[in-house]
C-alpha positions in Angstrom: 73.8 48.6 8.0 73.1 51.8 10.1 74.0 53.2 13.7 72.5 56.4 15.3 73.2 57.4 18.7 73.7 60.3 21.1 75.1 61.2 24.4 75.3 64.2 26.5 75.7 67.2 23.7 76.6 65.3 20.7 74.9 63.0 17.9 76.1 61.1 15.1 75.4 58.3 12.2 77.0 56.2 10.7 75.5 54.3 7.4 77.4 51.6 5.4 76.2 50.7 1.9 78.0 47.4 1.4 77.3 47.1 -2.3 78.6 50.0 -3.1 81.4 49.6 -1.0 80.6 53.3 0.8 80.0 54.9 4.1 78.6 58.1 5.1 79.7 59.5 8.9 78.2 62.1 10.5 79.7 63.6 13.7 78.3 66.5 15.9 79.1 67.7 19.1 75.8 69.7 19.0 72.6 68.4 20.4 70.1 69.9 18.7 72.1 68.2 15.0 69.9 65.6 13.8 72.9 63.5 12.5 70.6 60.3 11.3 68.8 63.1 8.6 72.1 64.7 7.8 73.2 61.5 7.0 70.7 59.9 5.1 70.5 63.6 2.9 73.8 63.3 2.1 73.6 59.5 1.1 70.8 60.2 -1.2 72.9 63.0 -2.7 75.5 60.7 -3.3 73.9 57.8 -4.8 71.3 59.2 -6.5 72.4 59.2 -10.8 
């Protein structure tokens, strides 16, 4: 399960890995962030063995 979304100056991402009972949150308050690849970099640093 996955949410991205943005409003006026900020983005952020929020990716839940159920089997693994994990969640990776990204929150900016900058616009020009991409939280969605932040996100998924981080989740493939995590989980990868």
């Amino acid at each position: 399960m996955s949410a991205f979304g943005t409003s006026k100056g900020a983005q952020n991402a929020f990716i839940r890995f159920p089997g693994r009972k994990a969640v990776v949150i990204v929150l900016s308050n900058r616009a020009t962030m991409n939280a969605q690849e932040l996100a998924e970099r981080l989740a493939a640093r995590l989980f990868t063995k």
